[in-house]
VEXBA-442990 format. One record per residue: residue in one letter; y, z, x of N, C-alpha, C in turn; residue number from 1. Coordinates in Angstrom, 1 decimal. Atoms other than C-alpha are relative to their C-alpha. Layout:
// residues N
{site 'A',{Y,Z,X},{Y,Z,X},{Y,Z,X},NUM}
...
***
This chain:
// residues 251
{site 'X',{0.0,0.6,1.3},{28.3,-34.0,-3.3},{-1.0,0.8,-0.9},1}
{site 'X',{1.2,-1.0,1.0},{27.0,-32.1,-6.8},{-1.6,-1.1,0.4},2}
{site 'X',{0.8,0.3,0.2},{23.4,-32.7,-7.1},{-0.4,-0.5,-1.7},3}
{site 'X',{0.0,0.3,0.9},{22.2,-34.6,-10.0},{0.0,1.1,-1.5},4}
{site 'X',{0.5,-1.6,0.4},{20.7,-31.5,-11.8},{1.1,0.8,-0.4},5}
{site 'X',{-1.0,-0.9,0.2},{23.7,-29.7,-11.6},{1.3,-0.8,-0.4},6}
{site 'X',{-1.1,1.3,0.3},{26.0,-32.6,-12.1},{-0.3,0.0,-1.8},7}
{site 'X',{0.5,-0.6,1.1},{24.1,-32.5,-15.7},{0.4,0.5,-0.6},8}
{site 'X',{0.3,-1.6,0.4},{24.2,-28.9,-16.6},{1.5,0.1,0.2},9}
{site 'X',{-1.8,-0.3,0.1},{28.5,-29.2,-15.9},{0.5,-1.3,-1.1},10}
{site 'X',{-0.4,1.1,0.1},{28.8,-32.6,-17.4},{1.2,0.2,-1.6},11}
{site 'X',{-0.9,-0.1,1.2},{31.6,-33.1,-20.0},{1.1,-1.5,-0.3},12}
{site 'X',{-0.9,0.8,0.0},{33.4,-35.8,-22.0},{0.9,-0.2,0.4},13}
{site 'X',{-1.1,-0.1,-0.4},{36.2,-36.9,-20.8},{0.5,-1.3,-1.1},14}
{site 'X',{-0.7,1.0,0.2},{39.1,-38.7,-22.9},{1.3,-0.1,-0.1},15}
{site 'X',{-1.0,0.5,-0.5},{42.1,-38.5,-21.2},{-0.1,-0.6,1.3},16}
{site 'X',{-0.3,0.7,-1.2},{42.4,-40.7,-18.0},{1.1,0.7,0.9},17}
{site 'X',{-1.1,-0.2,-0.9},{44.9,-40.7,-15.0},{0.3,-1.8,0.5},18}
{site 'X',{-0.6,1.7,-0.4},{46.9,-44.0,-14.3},{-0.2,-0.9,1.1},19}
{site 'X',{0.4,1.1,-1.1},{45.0,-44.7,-11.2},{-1.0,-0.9,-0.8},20}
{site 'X',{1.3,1.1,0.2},{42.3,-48.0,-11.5},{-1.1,0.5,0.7},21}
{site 'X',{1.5,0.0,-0.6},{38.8,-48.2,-11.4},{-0.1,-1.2,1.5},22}
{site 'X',{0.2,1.6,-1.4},{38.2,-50.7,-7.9},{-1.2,-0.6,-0.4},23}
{site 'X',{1.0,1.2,1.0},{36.3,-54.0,-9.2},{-1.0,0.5,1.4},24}
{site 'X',{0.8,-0.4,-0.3},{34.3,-52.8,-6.3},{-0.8,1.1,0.2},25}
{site 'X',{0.7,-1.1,-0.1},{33.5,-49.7,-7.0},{-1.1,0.1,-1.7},26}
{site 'X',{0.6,0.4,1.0},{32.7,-50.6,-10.5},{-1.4,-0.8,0.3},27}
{site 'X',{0.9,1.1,-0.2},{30.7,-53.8,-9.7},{-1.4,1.2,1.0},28}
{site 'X',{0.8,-0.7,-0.5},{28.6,-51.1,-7.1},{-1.0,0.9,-1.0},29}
{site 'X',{0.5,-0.7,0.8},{27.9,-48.9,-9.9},{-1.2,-0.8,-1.2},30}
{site 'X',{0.8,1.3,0.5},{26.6,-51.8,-12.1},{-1.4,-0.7,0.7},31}
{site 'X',{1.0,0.7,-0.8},{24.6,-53.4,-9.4},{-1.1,0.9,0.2},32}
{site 'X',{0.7,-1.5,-0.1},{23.0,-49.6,-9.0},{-1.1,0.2,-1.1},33}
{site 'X',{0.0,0.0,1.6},{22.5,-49.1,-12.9},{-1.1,-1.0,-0.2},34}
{site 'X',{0.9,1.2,0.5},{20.3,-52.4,-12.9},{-1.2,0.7,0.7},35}
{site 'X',{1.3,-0.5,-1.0},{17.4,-50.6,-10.8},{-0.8,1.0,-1.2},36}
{site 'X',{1.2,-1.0,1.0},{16.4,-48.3,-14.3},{-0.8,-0.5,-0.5},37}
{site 'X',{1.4,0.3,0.5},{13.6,-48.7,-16.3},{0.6,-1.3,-0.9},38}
{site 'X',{-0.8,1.1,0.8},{13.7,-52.3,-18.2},{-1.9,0.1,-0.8},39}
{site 'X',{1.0,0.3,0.6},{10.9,-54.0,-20.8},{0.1,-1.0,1.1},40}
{site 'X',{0.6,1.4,-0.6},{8.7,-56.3,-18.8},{1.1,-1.1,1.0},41}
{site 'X',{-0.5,0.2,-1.2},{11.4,-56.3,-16.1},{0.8,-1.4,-0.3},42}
{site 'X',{-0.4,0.9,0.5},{13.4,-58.5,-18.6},{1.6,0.1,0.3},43}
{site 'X',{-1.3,-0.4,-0.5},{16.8,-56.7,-17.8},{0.8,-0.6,-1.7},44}
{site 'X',{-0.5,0.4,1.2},{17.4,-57.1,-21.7},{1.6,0.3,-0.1},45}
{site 'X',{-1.1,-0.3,0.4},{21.2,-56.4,-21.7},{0.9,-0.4,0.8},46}
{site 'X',{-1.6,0.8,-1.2},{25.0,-57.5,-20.2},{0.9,0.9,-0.3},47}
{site 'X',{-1.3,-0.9,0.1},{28.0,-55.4,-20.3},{1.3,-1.0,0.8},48}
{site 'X',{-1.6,0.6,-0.4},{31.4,-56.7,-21.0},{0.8,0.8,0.8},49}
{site 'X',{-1.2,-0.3,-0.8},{34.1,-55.9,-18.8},{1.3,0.4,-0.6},50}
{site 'X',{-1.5,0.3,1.2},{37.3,-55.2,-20.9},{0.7,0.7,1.1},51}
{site 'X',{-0.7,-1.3,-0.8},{40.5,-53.9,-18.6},{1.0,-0.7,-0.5},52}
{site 'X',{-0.9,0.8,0.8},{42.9,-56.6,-20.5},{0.6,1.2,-0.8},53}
{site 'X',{-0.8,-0.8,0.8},{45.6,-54.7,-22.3},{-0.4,-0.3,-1.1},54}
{site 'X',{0.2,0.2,1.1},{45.5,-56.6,-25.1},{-1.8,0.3,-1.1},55}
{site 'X',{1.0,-0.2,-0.2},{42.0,-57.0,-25.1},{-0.7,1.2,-1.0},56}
{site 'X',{0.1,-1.2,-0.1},{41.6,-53.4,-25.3},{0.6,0.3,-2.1},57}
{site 'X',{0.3,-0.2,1.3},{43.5,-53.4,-28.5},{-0.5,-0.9,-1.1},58}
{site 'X',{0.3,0.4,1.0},{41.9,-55.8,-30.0},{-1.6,0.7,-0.4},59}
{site 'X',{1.2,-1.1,0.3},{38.5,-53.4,-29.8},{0.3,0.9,-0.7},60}
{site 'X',{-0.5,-1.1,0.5},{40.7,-50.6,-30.8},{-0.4,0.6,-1.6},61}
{site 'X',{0.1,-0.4,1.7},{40.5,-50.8,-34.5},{-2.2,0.1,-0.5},62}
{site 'X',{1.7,0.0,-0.2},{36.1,-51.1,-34.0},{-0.3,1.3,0.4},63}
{site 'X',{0.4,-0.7,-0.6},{36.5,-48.3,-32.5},{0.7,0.7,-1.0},64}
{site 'X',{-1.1,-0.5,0.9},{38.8,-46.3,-35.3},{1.2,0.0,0.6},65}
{site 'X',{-1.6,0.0,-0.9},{42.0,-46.8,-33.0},{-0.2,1.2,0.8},66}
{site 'X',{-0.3,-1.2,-1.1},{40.8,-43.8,-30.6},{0.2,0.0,0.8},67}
{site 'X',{-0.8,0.4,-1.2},{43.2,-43.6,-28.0},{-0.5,-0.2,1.1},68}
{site 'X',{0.3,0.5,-1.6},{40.8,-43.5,-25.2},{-0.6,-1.8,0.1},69}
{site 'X',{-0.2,1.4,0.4},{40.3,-47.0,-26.2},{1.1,-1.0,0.9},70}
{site 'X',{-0.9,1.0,-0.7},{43.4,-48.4,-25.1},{0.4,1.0,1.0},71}
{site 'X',{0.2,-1.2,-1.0},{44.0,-45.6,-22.5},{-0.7,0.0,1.2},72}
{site 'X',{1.2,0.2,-1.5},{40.9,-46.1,-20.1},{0.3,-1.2,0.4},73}
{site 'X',{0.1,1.2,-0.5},{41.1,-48.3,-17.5},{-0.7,-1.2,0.0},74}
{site 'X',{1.1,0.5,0.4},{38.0,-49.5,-18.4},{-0.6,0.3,-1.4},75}
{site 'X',{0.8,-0.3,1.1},{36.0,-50.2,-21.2},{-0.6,-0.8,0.1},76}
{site 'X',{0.9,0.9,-0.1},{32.5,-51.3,-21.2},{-0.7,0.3,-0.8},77}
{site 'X',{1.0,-0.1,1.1},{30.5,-52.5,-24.1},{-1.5,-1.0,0.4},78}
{site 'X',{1.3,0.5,-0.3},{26.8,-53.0,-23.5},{-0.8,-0.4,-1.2},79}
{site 'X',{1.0,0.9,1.2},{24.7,-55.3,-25.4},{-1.4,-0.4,0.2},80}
{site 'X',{1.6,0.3,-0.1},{20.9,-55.8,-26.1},{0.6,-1.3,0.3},81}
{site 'X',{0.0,1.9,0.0},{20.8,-59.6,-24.9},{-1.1,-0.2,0.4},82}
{site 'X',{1.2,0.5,0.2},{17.9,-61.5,-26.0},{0.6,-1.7,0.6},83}
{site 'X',{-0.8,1.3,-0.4},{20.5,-64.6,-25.3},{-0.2,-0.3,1.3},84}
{site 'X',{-0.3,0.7,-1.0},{20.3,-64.9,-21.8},{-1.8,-0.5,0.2},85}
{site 'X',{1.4,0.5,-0.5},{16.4,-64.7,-21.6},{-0.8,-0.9,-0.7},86}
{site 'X',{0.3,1.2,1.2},{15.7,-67.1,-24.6},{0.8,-1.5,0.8},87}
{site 'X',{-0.6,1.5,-0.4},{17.9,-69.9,-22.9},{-0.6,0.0,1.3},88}
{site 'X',{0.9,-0.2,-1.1},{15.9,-68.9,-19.6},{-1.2,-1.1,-0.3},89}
{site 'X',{1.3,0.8,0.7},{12.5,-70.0,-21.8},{0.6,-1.2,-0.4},90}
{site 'X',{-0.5,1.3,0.9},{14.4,-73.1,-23.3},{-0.2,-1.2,1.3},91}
{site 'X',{-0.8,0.8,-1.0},{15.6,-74.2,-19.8},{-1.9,-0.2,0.8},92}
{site 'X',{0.9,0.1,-1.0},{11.7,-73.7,-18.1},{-0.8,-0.3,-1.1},93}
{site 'X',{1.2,0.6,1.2},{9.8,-75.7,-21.1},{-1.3,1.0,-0.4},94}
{site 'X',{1.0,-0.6,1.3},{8.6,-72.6,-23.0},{0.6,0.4,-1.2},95}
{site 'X',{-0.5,0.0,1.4},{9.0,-71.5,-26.4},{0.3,1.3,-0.5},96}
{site 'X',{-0.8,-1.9,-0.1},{11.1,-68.1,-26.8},{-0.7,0.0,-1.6},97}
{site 'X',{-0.1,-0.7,1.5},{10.4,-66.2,-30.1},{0.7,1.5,-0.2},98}
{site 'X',{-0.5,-1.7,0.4},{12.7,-63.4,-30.3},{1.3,0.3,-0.6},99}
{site 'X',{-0.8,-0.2,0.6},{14.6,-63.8,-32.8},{-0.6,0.8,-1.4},100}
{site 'X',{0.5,-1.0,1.2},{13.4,-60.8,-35.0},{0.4,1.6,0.1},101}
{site 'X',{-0.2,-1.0,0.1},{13.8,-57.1,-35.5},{-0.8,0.8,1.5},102}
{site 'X',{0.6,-0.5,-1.4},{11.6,-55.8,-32.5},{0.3,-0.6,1.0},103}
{site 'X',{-0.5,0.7,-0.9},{12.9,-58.0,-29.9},{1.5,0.7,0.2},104}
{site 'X',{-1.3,-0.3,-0.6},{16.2,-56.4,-30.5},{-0.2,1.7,-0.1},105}
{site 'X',{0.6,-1.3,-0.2},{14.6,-52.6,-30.9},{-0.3,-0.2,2.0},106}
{site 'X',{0.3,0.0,-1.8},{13.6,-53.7,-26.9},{0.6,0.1,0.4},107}
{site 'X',{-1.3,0.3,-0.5},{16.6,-55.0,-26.0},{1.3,0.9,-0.2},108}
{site 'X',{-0.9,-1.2,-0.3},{18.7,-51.9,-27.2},{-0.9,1.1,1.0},109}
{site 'X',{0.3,-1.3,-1.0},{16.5,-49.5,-25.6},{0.4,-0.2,1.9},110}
{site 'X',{-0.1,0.2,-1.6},{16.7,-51.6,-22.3},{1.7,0.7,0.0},111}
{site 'X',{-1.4,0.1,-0.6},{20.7,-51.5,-22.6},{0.1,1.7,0.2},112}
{site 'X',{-0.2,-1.6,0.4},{20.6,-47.7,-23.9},{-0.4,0.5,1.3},113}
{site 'X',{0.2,-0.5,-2.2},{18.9,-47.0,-20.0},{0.7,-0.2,0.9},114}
{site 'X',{-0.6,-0.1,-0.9},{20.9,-48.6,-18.4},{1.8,0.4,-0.2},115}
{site 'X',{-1.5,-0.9,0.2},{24.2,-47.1,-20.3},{-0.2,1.6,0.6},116}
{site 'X',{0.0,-1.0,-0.4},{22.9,-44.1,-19.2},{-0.5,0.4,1.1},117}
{site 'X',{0.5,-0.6,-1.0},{21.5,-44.4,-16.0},{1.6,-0.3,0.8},118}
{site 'X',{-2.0,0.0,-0.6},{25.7,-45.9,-15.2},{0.2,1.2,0.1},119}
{site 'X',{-0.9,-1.0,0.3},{27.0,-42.9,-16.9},{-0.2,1.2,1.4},120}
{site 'X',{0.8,-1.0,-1.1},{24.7,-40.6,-14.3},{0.8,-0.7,1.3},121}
{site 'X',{-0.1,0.3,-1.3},{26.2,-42.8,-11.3},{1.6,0.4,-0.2},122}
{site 'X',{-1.6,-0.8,-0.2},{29.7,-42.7,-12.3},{0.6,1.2,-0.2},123}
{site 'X',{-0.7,-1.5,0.3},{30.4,-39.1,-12.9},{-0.8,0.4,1.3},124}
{site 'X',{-0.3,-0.8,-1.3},{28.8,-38.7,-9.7},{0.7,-0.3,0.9},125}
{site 'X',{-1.5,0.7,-1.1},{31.7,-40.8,-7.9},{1.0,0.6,-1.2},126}
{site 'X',{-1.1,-0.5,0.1},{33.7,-38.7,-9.8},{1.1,-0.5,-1.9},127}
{site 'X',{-1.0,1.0,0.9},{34.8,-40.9,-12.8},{0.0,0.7,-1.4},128}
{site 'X',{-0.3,-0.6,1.3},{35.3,-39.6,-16.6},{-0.6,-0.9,-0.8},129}
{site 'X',{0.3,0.7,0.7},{33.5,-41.0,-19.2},{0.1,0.4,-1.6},130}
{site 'X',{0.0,-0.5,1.1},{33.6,-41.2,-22.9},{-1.4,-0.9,-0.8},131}
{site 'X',{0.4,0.5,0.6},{30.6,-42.7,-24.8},{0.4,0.2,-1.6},132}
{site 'X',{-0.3,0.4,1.6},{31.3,-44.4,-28.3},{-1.2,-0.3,-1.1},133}
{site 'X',{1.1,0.0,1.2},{29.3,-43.8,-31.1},{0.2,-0.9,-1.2},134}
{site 'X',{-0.5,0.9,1.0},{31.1,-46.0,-33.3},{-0.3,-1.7,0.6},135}
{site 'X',{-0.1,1.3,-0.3},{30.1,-49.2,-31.6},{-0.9,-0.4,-1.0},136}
{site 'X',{0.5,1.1,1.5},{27.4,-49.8,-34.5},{0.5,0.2,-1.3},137}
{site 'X',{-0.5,-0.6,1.3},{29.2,-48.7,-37.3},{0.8,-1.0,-0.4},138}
{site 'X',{-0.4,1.5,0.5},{31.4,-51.9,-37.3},{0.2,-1.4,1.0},139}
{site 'X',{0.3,0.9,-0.9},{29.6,-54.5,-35.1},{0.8,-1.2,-0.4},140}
{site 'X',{-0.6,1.3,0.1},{30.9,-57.4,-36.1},{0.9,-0.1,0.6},141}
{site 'X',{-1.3,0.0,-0.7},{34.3,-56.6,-35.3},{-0.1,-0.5,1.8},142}
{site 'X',{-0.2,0.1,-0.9},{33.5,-56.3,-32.0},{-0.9,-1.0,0.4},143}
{site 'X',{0.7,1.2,-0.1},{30.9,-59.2,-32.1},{1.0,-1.7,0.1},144}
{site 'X',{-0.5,0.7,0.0},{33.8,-61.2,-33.0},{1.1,-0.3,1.6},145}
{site 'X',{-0.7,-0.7,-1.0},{36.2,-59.3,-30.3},{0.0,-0.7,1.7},146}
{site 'X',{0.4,0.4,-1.1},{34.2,-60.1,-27.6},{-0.6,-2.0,0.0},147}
{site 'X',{0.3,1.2,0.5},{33.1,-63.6,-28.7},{-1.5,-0.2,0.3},148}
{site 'X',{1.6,-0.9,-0.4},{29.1,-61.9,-28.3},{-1.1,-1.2,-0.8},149}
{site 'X',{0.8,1.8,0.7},{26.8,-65.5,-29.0},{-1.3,0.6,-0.9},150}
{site 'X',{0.8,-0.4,0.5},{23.7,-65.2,-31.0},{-1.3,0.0,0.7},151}
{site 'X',{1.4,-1.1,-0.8},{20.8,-62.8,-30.1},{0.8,0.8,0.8},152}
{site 'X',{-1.1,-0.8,-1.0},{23.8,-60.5,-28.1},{0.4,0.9,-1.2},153}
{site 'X',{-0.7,-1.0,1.1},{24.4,-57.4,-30.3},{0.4,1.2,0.6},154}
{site 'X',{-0.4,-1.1,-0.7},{26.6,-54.4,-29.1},{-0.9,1.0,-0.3},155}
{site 'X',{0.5,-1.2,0.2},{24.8,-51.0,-28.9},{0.6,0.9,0.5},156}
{site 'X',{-1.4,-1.1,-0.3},{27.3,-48.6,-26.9},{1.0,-0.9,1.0},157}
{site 'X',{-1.4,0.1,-1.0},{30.8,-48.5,-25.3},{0.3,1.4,1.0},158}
{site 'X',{0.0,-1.3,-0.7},{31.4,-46.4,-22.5},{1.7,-0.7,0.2},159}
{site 'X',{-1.4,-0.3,-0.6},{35.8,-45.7,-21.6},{-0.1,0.4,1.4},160}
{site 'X',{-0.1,-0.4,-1.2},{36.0,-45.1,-18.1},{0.8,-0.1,0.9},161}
{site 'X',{-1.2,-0.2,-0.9},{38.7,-43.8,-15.7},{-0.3,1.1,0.5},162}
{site 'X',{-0.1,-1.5,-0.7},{39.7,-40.8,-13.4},{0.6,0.5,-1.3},163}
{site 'X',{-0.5,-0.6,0.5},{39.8,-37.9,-15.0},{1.3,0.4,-0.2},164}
{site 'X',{-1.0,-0.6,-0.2},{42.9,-36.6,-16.3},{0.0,1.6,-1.1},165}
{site 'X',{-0.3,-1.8,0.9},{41.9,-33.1,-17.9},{-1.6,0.2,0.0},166}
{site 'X',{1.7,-0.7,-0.3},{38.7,-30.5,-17.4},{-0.1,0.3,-1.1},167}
{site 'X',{0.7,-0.1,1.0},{37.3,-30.6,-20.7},{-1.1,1.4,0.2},168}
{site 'X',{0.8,-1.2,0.4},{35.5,-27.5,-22.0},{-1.7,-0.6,-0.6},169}
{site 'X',{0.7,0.4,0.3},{31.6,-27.8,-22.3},{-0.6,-0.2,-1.3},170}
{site 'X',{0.3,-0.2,1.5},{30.5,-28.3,-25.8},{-1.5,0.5,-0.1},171}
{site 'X',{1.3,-0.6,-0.2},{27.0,-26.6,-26.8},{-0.5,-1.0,-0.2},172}
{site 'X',{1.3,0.8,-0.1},{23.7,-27.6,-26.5},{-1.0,1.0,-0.7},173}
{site 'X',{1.3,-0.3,0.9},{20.5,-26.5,-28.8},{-0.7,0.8,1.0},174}
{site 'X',{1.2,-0.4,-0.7},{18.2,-24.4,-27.0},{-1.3,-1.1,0.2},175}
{site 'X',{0.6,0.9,-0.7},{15.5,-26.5,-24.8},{-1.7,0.3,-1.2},176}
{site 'X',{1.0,-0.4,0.9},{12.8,-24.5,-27.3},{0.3,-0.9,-1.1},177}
{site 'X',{0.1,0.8,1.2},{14.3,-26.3,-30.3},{-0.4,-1.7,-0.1},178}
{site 'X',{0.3,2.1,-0.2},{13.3,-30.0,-29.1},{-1.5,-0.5,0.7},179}
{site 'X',{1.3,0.1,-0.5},{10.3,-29.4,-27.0},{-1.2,0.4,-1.0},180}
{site 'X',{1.1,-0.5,1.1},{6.9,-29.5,-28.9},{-1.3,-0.4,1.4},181}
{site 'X',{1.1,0.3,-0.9},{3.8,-28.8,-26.5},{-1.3,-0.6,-0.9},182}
{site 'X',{0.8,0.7,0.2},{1.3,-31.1,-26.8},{-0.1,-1.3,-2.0},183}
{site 'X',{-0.7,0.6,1.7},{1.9,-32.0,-31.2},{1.2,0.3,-0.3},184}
{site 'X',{-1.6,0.2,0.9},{4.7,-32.0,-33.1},{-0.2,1.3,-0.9},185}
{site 'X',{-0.1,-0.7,0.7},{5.4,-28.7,-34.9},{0.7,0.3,-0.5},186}
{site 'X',{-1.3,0.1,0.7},{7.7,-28.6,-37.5},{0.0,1.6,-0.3},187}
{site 'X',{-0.7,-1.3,-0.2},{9.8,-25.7,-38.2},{0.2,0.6,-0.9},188}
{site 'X',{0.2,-0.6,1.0},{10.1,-23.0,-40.1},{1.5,0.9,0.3},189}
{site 'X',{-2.1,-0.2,0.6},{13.4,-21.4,-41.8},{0.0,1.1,1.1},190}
{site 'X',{-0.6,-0.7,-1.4},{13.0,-18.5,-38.9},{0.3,-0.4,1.4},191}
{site 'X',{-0.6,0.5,-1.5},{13.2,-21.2,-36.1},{1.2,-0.5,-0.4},192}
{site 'X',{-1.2,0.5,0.1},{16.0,-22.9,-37.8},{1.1,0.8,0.6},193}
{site 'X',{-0.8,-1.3,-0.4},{17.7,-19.8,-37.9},{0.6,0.1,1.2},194}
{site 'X',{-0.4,-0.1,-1.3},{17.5,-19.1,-34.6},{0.5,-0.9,1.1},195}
{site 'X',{-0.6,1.2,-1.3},{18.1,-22.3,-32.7},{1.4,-0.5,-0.6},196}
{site 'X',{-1.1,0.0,0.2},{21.1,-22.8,-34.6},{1.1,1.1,0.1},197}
{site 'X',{-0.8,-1.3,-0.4},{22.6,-19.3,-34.0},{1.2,-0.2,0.7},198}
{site 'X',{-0.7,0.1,-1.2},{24.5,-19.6,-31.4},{1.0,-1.3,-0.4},199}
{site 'X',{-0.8,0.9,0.3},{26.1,-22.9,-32.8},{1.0,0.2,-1.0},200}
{site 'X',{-0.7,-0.7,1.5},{27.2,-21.4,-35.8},{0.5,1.1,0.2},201}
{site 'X',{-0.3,-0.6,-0.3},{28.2,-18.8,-34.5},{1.6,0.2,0.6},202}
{site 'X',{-1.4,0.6,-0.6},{31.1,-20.2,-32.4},{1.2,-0.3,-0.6},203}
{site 'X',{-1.4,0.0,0.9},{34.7,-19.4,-33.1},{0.4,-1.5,-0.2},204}
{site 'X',{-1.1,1.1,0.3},{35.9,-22.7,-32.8},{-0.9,-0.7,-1.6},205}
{site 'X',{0.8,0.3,1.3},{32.5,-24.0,-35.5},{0.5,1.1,-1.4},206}
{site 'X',{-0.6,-1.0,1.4},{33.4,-21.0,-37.7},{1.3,-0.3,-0.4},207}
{site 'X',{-1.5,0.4,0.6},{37.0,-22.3,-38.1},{-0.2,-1.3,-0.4},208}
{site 'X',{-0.1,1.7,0.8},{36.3,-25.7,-38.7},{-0.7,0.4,-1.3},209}
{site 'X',{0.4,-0.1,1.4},{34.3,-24.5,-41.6},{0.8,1.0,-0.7},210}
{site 'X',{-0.7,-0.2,0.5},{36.8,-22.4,-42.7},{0.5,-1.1,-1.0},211}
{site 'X',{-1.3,0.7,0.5},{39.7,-24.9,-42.6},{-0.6,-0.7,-1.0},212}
{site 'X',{0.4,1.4,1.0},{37.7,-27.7,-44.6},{-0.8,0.7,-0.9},213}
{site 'X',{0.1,-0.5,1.2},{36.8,-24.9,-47.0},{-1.5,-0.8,-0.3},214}
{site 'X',{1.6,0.0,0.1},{32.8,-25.3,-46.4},{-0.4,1.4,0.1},215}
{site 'X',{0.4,-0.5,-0.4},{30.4,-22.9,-46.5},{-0.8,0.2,1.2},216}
{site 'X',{1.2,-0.6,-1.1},{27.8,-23.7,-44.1},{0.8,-1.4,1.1},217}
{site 'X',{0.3,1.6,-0.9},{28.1,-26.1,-40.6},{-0.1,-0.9,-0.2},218}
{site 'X',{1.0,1.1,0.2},{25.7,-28.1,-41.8},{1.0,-0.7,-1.0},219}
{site 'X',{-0.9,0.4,1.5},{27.9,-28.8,-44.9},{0.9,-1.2,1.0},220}
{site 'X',{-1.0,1.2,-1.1},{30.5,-30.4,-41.9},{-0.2,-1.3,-0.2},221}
{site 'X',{1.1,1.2,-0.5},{27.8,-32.8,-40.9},{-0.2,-0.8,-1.4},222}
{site 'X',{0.5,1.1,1.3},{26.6,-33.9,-44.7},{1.4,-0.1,-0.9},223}
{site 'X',{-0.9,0.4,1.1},{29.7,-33.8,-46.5},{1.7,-0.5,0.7},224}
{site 'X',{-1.0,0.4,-0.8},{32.5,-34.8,-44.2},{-0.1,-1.1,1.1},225}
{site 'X',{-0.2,0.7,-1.3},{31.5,-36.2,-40.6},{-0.8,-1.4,-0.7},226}
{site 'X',{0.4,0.7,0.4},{28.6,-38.2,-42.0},{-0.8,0.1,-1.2},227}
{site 'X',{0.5,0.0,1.3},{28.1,-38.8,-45.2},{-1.1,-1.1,-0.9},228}
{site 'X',{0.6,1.1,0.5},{25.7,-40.4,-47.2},{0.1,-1.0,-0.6},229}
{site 'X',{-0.5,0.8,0.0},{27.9,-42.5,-48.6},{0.3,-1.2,1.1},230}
{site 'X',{-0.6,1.3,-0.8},{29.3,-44.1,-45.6},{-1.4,-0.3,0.7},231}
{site 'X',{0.7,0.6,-0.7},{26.2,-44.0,-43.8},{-0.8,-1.1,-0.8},232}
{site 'X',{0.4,1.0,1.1},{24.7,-46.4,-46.3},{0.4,-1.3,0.2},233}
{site 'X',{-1.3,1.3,-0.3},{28.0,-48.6,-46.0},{-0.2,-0.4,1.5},234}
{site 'X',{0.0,0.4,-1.4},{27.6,-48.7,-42.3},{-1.8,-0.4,0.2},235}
{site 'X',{1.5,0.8,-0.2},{23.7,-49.4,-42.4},{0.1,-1.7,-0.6},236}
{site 'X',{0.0,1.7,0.6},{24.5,-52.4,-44.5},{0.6,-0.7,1.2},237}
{site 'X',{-0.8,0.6,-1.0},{27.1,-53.4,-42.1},{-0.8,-0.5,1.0},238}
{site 'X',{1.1,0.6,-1.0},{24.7,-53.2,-39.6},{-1.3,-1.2,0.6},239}
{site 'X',{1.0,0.6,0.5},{22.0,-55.1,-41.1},{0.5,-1.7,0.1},240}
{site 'X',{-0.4,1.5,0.5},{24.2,-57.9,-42.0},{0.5,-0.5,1.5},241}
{site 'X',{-0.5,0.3,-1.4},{25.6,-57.7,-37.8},{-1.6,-0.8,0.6},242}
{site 'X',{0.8,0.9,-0.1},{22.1,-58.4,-37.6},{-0.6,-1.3,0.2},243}
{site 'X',{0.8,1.5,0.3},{21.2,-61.2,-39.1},{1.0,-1.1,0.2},244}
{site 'X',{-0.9,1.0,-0.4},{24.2,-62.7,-38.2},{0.0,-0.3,1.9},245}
{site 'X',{0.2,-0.2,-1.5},{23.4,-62.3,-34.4},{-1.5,-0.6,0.3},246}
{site 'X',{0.9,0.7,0.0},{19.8,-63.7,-35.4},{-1.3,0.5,0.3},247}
{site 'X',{1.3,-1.1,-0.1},{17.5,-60.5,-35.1},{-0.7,0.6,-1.0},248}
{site 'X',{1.2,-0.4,1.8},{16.5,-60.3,-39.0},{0.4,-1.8,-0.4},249}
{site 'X',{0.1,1.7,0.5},{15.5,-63.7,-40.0},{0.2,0.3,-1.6},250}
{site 'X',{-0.6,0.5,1.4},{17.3,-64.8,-43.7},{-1.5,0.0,-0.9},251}
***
């Protein structure tokens, strides 16, 4: 079996499947695994739904923009900060929870966000394909409603998961110089930019996308198309309002 390290350093999304199933026990192993990462104060702030329902599946679909690995994967798991289970914990043992506020669910995503990724690390080493979704906060509600997600329970990612059905090409990575800063923080100057983006910019397939969409630069991609300041705006509000409707910004 690869070694972690090297498992890594090959890793690649996957979002086509193959029509075999995940085994509820190979899953459930992976999960049971997954709970051993780092938590806050050993609170195990998060739950992950289950989704393998057809329907189900599309009813996430449209939360998700309708991307086919959506209804496609055998699996789909949406992990949620939950402040819900450990607040009715305090309720039930006569003490007085307070975590219905903005930092309590800054905890409670980081815990889930560990343990979405310490999964992801277990199942691509049994082999499995994953896709994480970046769209799971961009229209929470939906899937707040979707999943029927109580208050204090807010999604933060979706992972698709099945056997691979296709070897994906690796996509780049930034040089390890452009992120590491020894000891302070040193911001950058237009000849580091330069150079740690090189190589990204450089890339036939990046040079044709800014052709086709009639950009000048990459970067242009990024601010005037993929995310815009426009939508991100629209999708911060969204957010905000998934919030306080879930009970982690008090009215």
């Amino acid at each position: 079996m690869m070694n972690l390290l090297d498992l890594l350093k090959g890793r690649a999304t996957v979002r086509r499947y193959s029509e075999r199933d995940v085994d509820a026990s190979l899953l459930n192993r992976l999960l049971e695994a997954a709970a051993r990462t780092q938590t806050m104060g050993n609170l195990q702030l998060y739950s992950v739904v289950v989704t393998r329902d057809a329907e189900r599946k599309r009813a996430l679909a449209p939360a998700h923009f309708n991307q086919p690995m959506v209804t496609d994967a055998p699996v789909v798991l949406t992990i949620c900060a939950d402040f819900n289970r450990t607040t009715r914990w305090c309720e039930e043992r006569k003490a007085k929870p307070g975590y219905g506020n903005f930092l309590s669910f800054l905890n409670a995503s980081t815990d889930a966000l560990l343990f979405t990724q310490t999964f992801s690390c277990l199942a691509e080493e049994e082999g499995l394909g994953l896709c994480f979704l970046g769209t799971t906060i961009y229209q929470p509600l939906a899937i707040i409603n979707a999943l029927h997600l109580p208050r204090l329970v807010m999604p933060v990612a979706t992972l698709t998961v099945g056997w691979p059905a296709e070897e994906p090409a690796l996509s780049d990575r930034l040089p390890v110089s452009s992120f590491v800063h020894e000891e302070t923080y040193s911001d950058y100057s237009r000849d580091e930019i330069d150079r740690f983006y090189a190589e990204k910019e450089s890339l036939p397939e990046n040079k044709h996308f800014v052709e086709i969409n009639q950009k000048e630069t990459l970067a242009q991609i990024f601010t005037d198309i993929r995310y815009t300041k426009k939508d991100n705006e629209a999708m911060s509000k969204g957010l905000f309002e998934a919030l306080r409707h879930q009970g982690f910004i008090e009215e």
